[in-house]
Each structure stands twice: as structure tokens, then as C-alpha cells.
Backbone and ligand atoms as CSV (ligand in chain L), in Angstrom:
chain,resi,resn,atom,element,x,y,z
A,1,UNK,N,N,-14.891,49.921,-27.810
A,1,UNK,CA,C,-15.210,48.512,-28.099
A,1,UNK,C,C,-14.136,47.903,-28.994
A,2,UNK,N,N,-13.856,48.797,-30.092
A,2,UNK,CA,C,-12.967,48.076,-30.631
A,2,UNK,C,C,-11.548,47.959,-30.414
A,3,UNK,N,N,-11.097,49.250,-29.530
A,3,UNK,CA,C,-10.224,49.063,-28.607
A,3,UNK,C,C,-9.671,47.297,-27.806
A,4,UNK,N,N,-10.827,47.207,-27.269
A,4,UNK,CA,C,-11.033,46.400,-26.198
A,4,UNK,C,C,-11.148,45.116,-27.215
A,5,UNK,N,N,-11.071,45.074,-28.283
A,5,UNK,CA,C,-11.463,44.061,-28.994
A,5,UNK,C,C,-9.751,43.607,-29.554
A,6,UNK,N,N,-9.325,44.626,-30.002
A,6,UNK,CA,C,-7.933,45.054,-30.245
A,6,UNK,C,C,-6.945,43.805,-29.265
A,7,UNK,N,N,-7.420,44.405,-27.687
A,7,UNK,CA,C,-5.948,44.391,-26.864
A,7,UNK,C,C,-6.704,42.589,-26.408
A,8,UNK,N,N,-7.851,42.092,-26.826
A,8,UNK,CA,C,-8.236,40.258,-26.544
A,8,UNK,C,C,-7.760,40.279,-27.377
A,9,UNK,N,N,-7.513,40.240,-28.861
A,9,UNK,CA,C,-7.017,39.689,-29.831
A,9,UNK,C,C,-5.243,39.713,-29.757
A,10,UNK,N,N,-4.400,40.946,-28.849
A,10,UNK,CA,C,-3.200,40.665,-28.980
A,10,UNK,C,C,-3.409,40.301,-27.669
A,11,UNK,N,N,-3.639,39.885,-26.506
A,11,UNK,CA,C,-3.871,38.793,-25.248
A,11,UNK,C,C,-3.685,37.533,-26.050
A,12,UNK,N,N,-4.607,37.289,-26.548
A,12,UNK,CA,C,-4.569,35.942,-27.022
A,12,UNK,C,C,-3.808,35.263,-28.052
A,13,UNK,N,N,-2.928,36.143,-28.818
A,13,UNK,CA,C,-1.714,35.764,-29.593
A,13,UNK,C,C,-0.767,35.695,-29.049
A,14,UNK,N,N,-0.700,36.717,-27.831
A,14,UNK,CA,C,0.820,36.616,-27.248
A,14,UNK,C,C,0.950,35.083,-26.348
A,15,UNK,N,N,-0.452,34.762,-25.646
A,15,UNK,CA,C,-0.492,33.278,-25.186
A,15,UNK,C,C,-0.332,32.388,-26.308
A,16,UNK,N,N,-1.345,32.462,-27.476
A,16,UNK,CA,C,-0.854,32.023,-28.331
A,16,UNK,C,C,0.669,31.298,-28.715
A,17,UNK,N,N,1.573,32.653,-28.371
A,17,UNK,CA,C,2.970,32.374,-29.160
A,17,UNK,C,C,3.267,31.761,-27.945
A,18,UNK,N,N,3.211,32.372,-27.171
A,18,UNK,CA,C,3.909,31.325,-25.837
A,18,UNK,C,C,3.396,30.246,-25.540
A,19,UNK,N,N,2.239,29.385,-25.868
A,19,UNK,CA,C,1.831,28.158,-25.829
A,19,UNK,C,C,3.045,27.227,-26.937
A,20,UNK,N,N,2.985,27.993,-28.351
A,20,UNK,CA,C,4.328,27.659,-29.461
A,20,UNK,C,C,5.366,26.929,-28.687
A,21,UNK,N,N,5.494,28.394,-28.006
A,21,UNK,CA,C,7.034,28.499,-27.478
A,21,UNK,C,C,7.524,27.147,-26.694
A,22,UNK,N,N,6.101,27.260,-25.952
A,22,UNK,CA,C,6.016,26.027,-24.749
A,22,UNK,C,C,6.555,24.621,-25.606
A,23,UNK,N,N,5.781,24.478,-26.502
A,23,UNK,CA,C,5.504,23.211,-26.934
A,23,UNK,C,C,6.950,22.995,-27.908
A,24,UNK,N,N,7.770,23.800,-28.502
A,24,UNK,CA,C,8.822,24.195,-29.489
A,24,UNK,C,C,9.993,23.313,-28.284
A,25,UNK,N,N,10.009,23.685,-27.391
A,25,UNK,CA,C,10.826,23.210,-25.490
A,25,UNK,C,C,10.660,22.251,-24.983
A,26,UNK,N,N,9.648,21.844,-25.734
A,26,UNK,CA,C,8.948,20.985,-24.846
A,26,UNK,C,C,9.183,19.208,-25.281
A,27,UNK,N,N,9.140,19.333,-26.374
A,27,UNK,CA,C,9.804,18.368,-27.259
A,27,UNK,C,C,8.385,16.867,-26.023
A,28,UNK,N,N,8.975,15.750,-25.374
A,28,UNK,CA,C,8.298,15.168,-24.880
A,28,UNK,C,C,8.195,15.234,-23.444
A,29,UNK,N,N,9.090,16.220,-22.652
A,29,UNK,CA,C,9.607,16.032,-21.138
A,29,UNK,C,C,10.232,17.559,-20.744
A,30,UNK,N,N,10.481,17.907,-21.914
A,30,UNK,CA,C,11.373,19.440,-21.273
A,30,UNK,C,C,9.889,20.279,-21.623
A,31,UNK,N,N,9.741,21.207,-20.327
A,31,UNK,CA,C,8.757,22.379,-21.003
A,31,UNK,C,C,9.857,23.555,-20.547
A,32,UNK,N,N,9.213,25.156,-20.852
A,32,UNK,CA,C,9.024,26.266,-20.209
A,32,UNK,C,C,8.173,27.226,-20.254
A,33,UNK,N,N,7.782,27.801,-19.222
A,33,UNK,CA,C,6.921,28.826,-19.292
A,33,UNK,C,C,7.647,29.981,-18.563
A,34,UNK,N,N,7.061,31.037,-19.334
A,34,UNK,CA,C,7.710,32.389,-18.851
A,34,UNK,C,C,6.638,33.631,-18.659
A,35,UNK,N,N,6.496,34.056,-17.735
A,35,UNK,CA,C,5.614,35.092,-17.045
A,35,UNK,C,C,6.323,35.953,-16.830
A,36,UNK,N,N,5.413,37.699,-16.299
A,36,UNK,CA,C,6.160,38.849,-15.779
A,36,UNK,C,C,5.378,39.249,-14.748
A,37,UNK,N,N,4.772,38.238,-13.969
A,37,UNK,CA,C,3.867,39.523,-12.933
A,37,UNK,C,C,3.289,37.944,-11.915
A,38,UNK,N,N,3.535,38.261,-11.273
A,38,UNK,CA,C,2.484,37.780,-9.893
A,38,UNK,C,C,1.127,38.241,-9.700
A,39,UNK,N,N,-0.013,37.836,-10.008
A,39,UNK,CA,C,-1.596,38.692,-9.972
A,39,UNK,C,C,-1.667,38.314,-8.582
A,40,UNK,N,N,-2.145,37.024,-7.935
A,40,UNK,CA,C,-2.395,36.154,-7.206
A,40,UNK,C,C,-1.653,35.309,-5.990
A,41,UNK,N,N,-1.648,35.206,-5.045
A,41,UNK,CA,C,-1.633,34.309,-4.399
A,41,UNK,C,C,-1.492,33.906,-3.374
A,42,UNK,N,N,-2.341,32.477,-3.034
A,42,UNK,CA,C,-2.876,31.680,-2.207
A,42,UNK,C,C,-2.004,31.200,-1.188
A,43,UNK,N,N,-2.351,31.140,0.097
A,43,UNK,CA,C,-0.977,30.303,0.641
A,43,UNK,C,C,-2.485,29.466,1.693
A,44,UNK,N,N,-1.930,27.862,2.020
A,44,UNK,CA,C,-2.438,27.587,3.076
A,44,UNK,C,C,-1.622,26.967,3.876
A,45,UNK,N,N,-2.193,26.100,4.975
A,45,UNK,CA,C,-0.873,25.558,5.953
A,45,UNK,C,C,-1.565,24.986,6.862
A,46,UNK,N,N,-1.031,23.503,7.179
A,46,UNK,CA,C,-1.696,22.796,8.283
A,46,UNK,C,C,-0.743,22.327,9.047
A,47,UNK,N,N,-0.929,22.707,10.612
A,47,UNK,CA,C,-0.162,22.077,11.539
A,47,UNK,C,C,-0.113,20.856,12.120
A,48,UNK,N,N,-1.385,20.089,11.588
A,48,UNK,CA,C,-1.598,19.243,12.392
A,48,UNK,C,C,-1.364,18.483,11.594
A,49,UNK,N,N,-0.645,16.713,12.089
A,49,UNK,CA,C,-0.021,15.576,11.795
A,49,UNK,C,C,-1.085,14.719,11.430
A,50,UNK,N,N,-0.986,14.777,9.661
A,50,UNK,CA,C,-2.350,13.523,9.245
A,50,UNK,C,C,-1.328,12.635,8.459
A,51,UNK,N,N,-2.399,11.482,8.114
A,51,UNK,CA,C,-2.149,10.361,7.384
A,51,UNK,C,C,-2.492,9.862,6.316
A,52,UNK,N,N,-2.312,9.176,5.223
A,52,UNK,CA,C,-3.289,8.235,4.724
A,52,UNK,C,C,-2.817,6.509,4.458
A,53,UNK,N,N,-3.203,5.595,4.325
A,53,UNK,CA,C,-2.654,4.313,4.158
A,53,UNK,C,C,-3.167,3.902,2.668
A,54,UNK,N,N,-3.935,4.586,1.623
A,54,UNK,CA,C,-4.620,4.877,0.523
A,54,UNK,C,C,-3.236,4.630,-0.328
A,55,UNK,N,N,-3.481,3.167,-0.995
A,55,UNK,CA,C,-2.209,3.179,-2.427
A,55,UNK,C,C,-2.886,3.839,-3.749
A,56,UNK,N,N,-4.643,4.462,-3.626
A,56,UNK,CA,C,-4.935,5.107,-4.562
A,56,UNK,C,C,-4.401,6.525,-4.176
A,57,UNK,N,N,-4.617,7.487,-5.299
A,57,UNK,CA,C,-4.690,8.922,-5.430
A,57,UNK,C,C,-5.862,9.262,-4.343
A,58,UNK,N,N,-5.441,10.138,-3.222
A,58,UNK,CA,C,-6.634,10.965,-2.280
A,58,UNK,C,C,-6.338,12.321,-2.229
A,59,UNK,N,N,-7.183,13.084,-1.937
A,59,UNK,CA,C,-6.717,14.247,-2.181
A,59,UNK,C,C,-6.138,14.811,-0.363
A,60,UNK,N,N,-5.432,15.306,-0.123
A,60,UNK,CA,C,-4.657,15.952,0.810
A,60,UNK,C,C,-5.532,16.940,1.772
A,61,UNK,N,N,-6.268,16.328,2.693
A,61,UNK,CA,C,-7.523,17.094,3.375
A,61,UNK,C,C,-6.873,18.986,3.537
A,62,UNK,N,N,-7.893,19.671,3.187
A,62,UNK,CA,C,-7.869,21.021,3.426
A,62,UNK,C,C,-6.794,21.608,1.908
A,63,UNK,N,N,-6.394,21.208,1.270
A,63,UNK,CA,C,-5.080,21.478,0.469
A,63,UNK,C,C,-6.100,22.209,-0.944
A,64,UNK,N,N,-7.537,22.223,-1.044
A,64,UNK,CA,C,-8.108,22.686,-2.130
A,64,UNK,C,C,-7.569,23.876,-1.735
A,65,UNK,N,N,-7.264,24.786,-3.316
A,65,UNK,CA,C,-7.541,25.993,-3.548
A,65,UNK,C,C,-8.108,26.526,-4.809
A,66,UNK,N,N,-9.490,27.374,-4.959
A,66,UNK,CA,C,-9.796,27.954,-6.267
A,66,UNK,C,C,-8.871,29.250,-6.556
A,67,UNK,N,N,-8.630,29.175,-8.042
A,67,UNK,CA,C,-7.856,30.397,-8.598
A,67,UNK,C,C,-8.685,30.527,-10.022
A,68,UNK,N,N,-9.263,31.860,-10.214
A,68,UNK,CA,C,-10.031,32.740,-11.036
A,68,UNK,C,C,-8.599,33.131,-12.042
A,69,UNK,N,N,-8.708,32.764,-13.120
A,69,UNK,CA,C,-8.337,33.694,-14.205
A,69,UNK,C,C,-9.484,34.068,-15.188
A,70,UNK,N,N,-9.150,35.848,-15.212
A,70,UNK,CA,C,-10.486,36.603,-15.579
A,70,UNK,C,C,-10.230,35.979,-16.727
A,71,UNK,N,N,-11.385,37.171,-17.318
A,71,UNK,CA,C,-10.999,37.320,-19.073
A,71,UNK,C,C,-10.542,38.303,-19.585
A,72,UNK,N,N,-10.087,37.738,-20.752
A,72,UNK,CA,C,-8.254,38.632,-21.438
A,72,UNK,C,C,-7.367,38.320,-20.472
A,73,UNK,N,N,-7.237,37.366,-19.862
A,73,UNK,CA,C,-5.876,37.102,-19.199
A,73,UNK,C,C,-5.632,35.403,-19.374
A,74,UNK,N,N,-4.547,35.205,-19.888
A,74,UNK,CA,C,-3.573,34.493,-19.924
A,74,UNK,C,C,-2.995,34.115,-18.447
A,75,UNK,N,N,-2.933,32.712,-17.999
A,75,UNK,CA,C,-1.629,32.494,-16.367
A,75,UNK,C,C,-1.240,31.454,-16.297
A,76,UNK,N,N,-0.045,31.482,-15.827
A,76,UNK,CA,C,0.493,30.026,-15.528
A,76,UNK,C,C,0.061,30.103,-13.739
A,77,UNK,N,N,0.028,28.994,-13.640
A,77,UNK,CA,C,-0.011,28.850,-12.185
A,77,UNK,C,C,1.768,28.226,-11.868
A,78,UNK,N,N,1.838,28.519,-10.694
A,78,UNK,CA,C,3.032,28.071,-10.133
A,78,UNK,C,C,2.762,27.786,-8.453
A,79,UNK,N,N,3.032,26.454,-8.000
A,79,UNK,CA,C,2.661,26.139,-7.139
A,79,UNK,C,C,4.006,25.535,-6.221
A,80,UNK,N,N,3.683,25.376,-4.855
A,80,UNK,CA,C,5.299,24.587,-4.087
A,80,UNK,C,C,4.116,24.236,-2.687
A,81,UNK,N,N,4.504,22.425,-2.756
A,81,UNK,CA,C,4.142,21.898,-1.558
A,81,UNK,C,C,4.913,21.674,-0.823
A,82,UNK,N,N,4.976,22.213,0.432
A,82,UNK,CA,C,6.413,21.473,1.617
A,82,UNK,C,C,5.394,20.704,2.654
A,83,UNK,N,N,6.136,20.278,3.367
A,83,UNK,CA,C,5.751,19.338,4.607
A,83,UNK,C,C,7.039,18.297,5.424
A,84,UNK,N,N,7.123,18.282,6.823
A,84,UNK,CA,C,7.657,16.911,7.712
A,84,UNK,C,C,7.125,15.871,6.972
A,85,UNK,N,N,7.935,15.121,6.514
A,85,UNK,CA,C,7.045,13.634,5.977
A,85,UNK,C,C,7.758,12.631,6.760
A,86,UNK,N,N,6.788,11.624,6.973
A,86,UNK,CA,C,7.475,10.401,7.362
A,86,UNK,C,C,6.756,9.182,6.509
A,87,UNK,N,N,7.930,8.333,6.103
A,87,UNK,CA,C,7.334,7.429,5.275
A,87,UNK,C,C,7.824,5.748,5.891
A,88,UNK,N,N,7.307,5.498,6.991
A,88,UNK,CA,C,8.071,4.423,8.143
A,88,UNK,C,C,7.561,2.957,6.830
A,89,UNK,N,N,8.874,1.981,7.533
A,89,UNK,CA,C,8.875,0.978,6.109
A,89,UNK,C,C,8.877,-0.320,7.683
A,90,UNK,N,N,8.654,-1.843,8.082
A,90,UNK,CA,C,9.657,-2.811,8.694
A,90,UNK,C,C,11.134,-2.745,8.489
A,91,UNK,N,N,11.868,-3.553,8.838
A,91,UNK,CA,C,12.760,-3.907,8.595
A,91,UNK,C,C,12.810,-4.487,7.181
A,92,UNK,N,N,13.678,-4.274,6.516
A,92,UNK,CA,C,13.896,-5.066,4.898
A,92,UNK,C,C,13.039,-4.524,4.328
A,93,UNK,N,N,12.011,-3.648,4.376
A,93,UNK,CA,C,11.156,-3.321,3.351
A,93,UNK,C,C,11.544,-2.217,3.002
A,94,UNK,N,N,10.440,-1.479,1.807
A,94,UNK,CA,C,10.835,-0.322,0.873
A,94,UNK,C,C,9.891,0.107,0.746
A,95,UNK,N,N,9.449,1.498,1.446
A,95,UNK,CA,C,8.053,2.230,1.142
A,95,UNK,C,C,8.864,3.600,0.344
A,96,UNK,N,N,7.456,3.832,-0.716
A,96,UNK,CA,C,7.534,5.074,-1.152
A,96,UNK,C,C,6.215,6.213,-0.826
A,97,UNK,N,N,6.195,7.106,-0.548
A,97,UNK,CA,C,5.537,7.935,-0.358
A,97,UNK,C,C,5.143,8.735,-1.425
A,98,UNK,N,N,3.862,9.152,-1.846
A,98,UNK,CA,C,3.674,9.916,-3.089
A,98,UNK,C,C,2.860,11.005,-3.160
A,99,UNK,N,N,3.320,12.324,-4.104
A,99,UNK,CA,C,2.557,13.346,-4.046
A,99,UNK,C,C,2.022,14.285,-5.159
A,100,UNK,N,N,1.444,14.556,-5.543
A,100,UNK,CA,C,1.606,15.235,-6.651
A,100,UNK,C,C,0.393,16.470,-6.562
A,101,UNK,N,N,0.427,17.564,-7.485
A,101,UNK,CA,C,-0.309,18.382,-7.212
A,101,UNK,C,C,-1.015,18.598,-9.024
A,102,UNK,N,N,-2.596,18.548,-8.718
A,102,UNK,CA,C,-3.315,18.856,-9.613
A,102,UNK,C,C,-4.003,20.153,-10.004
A,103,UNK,N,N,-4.519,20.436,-11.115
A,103,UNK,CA,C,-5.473,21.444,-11.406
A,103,UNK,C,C,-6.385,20.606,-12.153
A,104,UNK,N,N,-7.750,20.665,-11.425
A,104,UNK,CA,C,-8.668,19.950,-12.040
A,104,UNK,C,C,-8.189,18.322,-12.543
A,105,UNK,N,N,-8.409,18.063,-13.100
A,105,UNK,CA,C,-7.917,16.578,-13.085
A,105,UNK,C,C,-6.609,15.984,-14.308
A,106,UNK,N,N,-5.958,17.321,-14.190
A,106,UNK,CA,C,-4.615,17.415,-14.924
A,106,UNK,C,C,-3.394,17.623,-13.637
A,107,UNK,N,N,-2.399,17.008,-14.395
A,107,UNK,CA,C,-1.417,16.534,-12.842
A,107,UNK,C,C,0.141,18.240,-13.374
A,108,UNK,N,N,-0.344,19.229,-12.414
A,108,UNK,CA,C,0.671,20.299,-12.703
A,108,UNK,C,C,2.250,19.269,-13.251
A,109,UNK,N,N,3.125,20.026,-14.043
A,109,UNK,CA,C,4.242,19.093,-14.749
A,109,UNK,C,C,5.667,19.616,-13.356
A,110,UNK,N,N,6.721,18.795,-13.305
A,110,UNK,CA,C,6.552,17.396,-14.452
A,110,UNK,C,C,5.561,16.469,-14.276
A,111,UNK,N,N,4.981,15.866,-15.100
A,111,UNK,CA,C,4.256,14.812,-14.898
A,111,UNK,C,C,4.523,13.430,-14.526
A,112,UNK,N,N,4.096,12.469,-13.935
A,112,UNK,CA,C,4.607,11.615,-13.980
A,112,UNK,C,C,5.447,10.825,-12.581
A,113,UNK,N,N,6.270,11.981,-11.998
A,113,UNK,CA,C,7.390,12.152,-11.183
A,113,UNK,C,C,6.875,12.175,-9.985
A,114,UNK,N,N,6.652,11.205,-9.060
A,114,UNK,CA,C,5.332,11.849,-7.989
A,114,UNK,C,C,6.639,11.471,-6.445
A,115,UNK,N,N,6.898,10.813,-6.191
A,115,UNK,CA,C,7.888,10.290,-5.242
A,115,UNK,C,C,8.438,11.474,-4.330
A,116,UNK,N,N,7.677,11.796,-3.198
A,116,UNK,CA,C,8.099,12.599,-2.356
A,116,UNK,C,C,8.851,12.329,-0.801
A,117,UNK,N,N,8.623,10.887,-0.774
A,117,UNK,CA,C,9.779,10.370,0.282
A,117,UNK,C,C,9.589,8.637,0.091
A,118,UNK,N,N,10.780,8.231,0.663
A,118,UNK,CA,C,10.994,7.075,0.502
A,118,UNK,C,C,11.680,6.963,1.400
A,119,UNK,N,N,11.457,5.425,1.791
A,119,UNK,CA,C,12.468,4.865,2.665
A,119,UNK,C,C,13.312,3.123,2.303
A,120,UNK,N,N,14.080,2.791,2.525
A,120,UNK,CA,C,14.923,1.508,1.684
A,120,UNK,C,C,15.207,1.075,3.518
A,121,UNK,N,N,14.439,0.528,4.513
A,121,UNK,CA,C,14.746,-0.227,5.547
A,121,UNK,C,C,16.034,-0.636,6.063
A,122,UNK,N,N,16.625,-0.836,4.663
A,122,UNK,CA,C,17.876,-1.497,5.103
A,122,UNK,C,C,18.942,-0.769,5.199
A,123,UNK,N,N,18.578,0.146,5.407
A,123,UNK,CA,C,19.866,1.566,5.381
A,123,UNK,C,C,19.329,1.902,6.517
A,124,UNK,N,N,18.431,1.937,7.325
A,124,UNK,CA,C,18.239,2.529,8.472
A,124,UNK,C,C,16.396,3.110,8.532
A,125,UNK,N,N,16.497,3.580,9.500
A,125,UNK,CA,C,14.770,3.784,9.931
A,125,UNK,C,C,14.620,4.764,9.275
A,126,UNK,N,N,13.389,5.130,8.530
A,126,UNK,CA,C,12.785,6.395,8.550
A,126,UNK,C,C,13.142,7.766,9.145
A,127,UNK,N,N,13.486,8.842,9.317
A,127,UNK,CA,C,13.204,9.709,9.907
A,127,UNK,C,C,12.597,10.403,9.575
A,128,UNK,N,N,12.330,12.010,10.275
A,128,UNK,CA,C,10.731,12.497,9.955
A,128,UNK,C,C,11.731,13.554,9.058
A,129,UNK,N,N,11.484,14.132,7.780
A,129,UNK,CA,C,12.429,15.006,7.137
A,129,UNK,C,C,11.691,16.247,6.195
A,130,UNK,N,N,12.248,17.093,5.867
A,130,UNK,CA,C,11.029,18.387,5.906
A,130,UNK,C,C,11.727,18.008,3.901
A,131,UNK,N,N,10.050,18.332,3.201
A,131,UNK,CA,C,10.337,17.533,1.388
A,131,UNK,C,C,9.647,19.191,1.056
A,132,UNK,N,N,9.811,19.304,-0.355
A,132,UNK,CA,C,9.632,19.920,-0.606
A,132,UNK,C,C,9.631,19.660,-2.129
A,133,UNK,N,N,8.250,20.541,-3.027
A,133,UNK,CA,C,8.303,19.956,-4.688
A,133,UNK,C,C,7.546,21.474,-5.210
A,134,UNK,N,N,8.062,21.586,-6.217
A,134,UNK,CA,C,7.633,23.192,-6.845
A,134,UNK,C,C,6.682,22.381,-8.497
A,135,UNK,N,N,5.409,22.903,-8.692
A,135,UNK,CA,C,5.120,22.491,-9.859
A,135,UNK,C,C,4.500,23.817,-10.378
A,136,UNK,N,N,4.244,23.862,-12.154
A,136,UNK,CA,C,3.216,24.474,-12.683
A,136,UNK,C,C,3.069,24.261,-13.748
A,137,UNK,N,N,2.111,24.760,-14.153
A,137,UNK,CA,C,1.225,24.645,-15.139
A,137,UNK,C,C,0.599,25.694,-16.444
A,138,UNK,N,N,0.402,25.880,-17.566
A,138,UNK,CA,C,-0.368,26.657,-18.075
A,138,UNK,C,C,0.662,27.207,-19.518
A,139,UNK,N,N,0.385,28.268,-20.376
A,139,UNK,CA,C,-0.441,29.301,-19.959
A,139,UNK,C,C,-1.918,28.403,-19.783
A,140,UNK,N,N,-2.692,28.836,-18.997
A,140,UNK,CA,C,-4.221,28.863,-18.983
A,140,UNK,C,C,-5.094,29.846,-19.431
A,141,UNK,N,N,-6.329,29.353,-20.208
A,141,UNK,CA,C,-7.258,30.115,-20.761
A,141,UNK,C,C,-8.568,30.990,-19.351
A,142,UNK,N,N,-9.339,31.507,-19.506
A,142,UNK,CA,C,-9.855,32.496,-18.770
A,142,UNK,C,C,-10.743,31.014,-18.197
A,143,UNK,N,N,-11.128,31.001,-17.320
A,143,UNK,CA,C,-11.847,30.394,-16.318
A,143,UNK,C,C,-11.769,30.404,-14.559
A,144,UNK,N,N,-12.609,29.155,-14.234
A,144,UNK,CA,C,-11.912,28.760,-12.645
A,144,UNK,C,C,-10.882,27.678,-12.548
A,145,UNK,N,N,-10.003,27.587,-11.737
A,145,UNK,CA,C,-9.654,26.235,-11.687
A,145,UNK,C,C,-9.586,26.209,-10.346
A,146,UNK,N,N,-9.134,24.452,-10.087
A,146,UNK,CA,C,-9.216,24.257,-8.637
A,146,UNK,C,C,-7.859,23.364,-8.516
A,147,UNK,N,N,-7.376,23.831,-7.581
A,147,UNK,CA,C,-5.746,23.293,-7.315
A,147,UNK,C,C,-5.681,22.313,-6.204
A,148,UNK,N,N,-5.185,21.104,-6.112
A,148,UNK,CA,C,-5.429,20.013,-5.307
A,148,UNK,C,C,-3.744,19.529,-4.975
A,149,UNK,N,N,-3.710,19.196,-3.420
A,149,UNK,CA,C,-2.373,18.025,-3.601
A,149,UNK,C,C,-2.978,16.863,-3.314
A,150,UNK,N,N,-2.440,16.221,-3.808
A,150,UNK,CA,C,-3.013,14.114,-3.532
A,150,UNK,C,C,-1.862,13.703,-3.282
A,151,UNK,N,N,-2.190,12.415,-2.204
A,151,UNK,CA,C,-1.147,11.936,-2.048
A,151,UNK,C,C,-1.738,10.011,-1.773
A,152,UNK,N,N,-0.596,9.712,-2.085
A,152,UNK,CA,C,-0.872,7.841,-1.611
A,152,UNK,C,C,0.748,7.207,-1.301
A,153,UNK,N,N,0.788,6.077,-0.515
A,153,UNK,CA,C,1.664,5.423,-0.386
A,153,UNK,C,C,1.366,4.200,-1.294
A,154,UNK,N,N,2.896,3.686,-1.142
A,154,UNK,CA,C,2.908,2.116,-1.900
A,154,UNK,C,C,2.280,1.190,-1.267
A,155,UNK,N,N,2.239,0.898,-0.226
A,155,UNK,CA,C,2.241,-0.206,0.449
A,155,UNK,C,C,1.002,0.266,1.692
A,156,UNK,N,N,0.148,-0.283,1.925
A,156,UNK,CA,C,-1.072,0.200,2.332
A,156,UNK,C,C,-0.914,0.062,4.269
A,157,UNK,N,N,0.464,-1.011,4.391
A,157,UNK,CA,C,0.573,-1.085,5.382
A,157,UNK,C,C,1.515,0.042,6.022
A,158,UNK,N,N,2.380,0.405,5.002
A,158,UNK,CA,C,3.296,1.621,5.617
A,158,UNK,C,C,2.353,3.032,5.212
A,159,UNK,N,N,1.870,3.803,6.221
A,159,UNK,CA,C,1.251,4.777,5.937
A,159,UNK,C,C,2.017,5.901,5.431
A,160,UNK,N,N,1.740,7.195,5.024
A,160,UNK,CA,C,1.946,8.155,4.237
A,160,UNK,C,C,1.592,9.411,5.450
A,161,UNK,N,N,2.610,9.269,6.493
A,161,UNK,CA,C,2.435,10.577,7.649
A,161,UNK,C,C,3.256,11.882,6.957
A,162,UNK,N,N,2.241,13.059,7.102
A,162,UNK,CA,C,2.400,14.221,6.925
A,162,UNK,C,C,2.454,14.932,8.288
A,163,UNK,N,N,3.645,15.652,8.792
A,163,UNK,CA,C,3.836,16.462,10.515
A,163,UNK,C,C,3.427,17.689,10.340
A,164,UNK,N,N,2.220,18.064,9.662
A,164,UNK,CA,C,2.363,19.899,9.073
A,164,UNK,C,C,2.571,19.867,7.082
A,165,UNK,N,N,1.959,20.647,6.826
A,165,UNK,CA,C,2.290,20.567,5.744
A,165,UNK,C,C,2.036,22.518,4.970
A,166,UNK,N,N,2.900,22.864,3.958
A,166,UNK,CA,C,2.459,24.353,3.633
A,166,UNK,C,C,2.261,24.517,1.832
A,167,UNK,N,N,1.410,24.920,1.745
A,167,UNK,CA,C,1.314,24.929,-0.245
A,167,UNK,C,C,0.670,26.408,-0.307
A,168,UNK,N,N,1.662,26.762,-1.222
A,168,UNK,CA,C,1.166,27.653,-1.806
A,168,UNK,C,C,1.206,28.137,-3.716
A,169,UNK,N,N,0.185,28.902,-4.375
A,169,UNK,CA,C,0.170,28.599,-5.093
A,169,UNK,C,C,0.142,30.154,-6.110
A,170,UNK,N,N,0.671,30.420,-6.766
A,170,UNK,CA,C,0.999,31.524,-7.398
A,170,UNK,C,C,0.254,31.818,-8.915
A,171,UNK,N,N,-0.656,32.929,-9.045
A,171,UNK,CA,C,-0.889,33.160,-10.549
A,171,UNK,C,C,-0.532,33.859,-10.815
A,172,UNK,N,N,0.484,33.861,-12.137
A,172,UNK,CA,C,1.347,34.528,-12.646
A,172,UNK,C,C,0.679,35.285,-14.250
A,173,UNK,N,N,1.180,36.249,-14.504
A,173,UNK,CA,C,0.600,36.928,-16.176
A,173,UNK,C,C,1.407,35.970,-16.837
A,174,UNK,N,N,1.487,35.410,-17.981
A,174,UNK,CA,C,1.796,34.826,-19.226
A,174,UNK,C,C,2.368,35.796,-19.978
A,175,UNK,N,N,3.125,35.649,-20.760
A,175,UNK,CA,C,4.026,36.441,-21.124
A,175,UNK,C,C,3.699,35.923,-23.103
L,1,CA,CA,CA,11.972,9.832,4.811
């Protein structure tokens, strides 16, 4: 017991220091996190060509995933969404396409940065082009979480086409 009492108490300092560490890096925009182990992970993948015309936040049909961190464990998650995107604009117009990936209703970092395709009309049409964005998050304390991509366009008339899309999402030990 007291063993076991021992090795939560240095679990939770060593996150501890590396939460420090995080935040010491982190200043307002720079983070890092540093792990040694892969426990976990999730992969999903959809072939089929969806949409949304939503200038709010929606979440990315099928893209949930739950990830368990026990207890006495410390994790960062590390996640990467790819997909064909097409983000079609008129002539003269300017659509942006947007994506970002959550845990629970915190936006994995960087924060902020969501812009996963765009198009400027006046340079030429759209094409369909394969995007790709790596995020994570943590250390995290022992619980569930639930990992989401959302996505919305600017302009409600230029939709937000996805040709396939693949996310997968990694729990890593905390260091
Ligand atoms: Ca594009």
C-alpha cells in the first residue's frame, strides 16, 4: 500500500514538473510537451465525401473518439487530422474552410489557428487538395476524455467539402 502510495505521489510530481515545464515554454503561444511511450491508439477513417455549409462550430460526423487515462497515469494526447478538402469560392470571392480538433470542450493547441483550406477566387478555382494538421494536448489528469474534429466554413454559401477524411489520435506517457 504504501508502496503504491509512494510511486502516485512520484506520478504526480513528475506531471507536476512537466506541467512547470509546460507553462515555463509556454510563455503566451509557445508550449511543449514531452512524453516516452505510446499507451494508446485510435485511428478512424471515412471514405465517403461529406459536407457542411455551418459558419458555426459542428462536429465532423463519425470523428468522436473516447480515450481512458487510468489512474497514476499522466498523457498527453497527440492527435493528426488529414483529408481531400475542397473549399469552392465564385468568382472574386474568398472562402475559408475551418477545422480544429477538441477534447471535451477545450480546443487541442495551437489554439486559435483553425484555417485548414482556403481559397482567394481570383487566383484561380479551388482544387480538391489532400490538408493535413497535427494537434495536442495535456499532460492530462486520470479520467475519460472525448476527442472531436469540428469543422465550419466562412461563408455559408461556399460549403466546407471533405473527399475522405483520416484522424488519428495517440496517448502518450507524460514524462
Ligand atoms: Ca483548396
Amino acid at each position: 500500500m504504501r508502496r503504491a502510495l509512494v510511486a502516485a505521489a512520484l506520478v504526480a510530481a513528475v506531471a507536476l514538473m512537466s506541467a512547470l515545464a509546460t507553462l515555463a515554454v509556454a510563455g503566451k503561444s509557445l508550449t511543449q510537451r514531452t512524453g516516452s511511450l505510446v499507451l494508446d491508439v485510435v485511428i478512424k477513417s471515412q471514405a465517403a465525401t461529406k459536407s457542411t455549409s455551418s459558419t458555426d462550430w459542428r462536429n465532423v460526423p463519425g470523428s468522436r473518439i473516447e480515450v481512458e487515462v487510468p489512474q497514476g497515469q499522466f498523457s498527453i494526447l497527440l492527435a493528426r487530422f488529414s483529408g481531400t478538402s475542397d473549399c469552392p469560392v465564385d468568382f472574386g470571392g474568398i472562402a475559408n474552410c475551418h477545422l480544429r480538433i477538441m477534447v471535451g470542450k477545450k480546443q487541442m493547441h495551437p489554439r486559435g489557428v483553425t484555417i485548414f483550406d482556403s481559397t482567394n477566387a481570383q487566383s484561380g478555382d479551388d482544387l480538391q487538395e489532400a490538408h493535413m494538421i497535427e494537434r495536442s494536448i495535456g499532460p492530462l489528469k486520470p479520467g475519460t476524455y472525448v476527442v472531436r474534429a469540428q469543422w465550419r466554413t466562412s461563408d455559408e454559401a461556399h460549403p466546407f467539402v471533405l473527399r475522405g477524411w483520416h484522424l488519428t489520435v495517440e496517448r502518450i506517457r507524460a514524462d
